[in-house]
N, C-alpha and C positions, 0 to 999 in steps of 0.2 A: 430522599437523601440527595445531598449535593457535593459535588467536587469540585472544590474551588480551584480553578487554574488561573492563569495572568491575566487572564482577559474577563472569562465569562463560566456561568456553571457548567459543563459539557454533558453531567449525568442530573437528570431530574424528575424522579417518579416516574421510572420506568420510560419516561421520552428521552434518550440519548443523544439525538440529533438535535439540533436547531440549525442546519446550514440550509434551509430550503432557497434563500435568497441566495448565498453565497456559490448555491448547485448551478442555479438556474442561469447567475451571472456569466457563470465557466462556460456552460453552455451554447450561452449566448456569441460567447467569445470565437469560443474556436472554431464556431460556422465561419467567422470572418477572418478570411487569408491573411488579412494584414496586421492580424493580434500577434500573431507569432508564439513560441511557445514559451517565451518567459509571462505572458498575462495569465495563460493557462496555471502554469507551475505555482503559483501567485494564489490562483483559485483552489486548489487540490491543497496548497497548506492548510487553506483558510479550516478546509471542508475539515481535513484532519483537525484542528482543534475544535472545532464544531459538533465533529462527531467521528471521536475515537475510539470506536468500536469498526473494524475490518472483517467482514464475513470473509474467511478463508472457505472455497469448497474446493471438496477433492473429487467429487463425486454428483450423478445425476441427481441424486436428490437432496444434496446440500446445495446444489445449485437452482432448483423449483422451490425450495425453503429460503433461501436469502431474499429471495424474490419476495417473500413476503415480510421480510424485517424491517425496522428502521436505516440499518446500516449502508452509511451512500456510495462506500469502495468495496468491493467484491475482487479478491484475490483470486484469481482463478492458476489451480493448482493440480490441473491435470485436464486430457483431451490430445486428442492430435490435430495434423494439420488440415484435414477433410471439414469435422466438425467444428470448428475452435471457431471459424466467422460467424455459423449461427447460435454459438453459445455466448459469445461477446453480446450481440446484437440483442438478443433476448431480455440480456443486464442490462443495456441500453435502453430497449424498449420498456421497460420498469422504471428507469428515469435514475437510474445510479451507473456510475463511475467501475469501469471494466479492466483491472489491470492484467495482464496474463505474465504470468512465470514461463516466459520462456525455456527451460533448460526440462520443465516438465513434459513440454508438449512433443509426446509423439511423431515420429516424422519430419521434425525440425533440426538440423546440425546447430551443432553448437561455436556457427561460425555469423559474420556479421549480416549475410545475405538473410538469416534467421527474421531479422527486426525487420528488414526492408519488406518483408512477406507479411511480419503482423500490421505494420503500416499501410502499406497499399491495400491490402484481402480483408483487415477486419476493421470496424468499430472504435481499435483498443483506445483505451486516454492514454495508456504507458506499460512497462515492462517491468518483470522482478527479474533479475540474474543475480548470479554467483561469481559472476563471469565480469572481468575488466572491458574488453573488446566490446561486450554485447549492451554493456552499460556506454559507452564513449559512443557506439552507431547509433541508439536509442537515442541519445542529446542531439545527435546532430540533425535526427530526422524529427525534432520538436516533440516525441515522445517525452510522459512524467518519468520516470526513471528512479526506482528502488534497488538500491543495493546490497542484497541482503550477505550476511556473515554469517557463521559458527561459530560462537566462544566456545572452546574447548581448552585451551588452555593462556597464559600469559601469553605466547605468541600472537596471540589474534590480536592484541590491543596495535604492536605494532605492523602490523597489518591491513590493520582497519586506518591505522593514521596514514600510510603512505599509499594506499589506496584511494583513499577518499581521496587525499589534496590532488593525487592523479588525473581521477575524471570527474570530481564537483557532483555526483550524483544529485537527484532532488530531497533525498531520503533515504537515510540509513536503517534497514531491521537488521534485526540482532534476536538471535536465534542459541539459546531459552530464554524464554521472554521470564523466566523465572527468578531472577539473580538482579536484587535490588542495587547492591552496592556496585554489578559489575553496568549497569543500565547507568547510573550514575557517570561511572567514568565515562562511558564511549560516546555521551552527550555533550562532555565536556573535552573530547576529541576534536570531535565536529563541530560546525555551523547549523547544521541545516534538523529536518526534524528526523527524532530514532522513533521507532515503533517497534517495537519487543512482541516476541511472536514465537509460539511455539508451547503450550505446558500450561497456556492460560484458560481457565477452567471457571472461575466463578466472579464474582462483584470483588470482592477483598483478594484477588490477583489482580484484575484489571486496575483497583485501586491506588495498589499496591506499588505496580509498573509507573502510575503518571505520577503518582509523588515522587519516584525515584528519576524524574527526570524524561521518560517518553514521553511523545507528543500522541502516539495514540497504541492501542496493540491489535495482531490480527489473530484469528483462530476459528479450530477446525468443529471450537463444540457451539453448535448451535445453544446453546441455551447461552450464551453470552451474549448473542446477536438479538436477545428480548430481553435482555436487562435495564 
């Protein structure tokens, strides 16, 4: 079965990735000082329409299982500050893309010195926050940068719009990744790519979300991460 997006299939009998050039390129990149972090940013779109499937773990053995999926960004959604550099690394060392949700990690404030510690201490490509601040120090220090939201009510829409034009994140989720028509508008808010996250459970949710306009989704149930 195929999903046809803008460019290319991104789901294809069971192989959901096809970014292995696109991984390797990034790669390549950002060993070199003088790429800076917009070539990176550039690479990590790519990888998302390539392969929009996001292993979310919250936990030690979603995180030994992603390791063995297809999927080439890994949400890391819990940990503190002790562990968190050999939990990056690990996802690194597997040859996939480590973002860490900052606001989950243990032992970290939720102030801007937070990022300067995931920068210098670990591995990471970029950050998730909830958090305006944590998202603007994350740009600056050439971290990918996810900015995730709650739709919970109409409020959020204008929220999410004087947000975003704020700090220009790299990436908007939206959180329940369930709500076709409201995936639609916040796409059409922003510039940049949404990835819908949270409630997505099988093939015909994940489906569901990219016709509605995501660029990819993330989640906590492994069996989406072998689809």
């Amino acid at each position: 079965m195929n999903i046809i997006r803008r460019k290319e299939p991104v789901i294809d009998s069971g192989n959901h990735c096809r970014s292995h050039c696109s991984f390797l390129k990034l790669h390549r990149q950002s060993e070199d000082k003088e790429s800076g972090g917009d070539i990176m940013r550039s690479a990590f779109h790519d990888i998302l329409i390539d392969c929009p499937v996001i292993a979310a773990v919250k936990d030690d053995e979603g995180l030994e299982k992603c390791l063995e999926s297809e999927s080439q960004i890994v949400f890391i959604l819990y940990g503190d500050l002790i562990r968190i550099p050999q939990m990056v690394k690990k996802i690194k060392d597997a040859g996939k893309l480590a973002m860490v949700h900052i606001d989950l990690i243990a032992g970290l404030s939720g102030k801007e010195v937070a990022v300067d510690y995931i920068k210098q201490e670990t591995l990471a490509d970029g950050i998730i926050s909830t958090k305006m601040a944590i998202v603007k120090r994350a740009k600056e220090l050439g971290l990918v940068t996810v900015f995730r939201f709650f739709v919970i009510d109409s409020m959020a829409f204008d929220n999410i719009r004087k947000q975003y034009h704020t700090v220009q994140p790299d990436v908007v989720e939206i959180l329940p990744g369930l709500m076709p028509k409201i995936i639609t508008k916040v796409s059409k808010l922003v510039s940049c790519p949404v990835i819908a996250g949270g409630l997505i459970a099988d093939k015909a949710d994940i489906i569901g979300a990219i016709e509605a306009g995501a660029t990819a989704i993330s989640s906590t149930n492994q069996k989406t991460w072998f689809i």
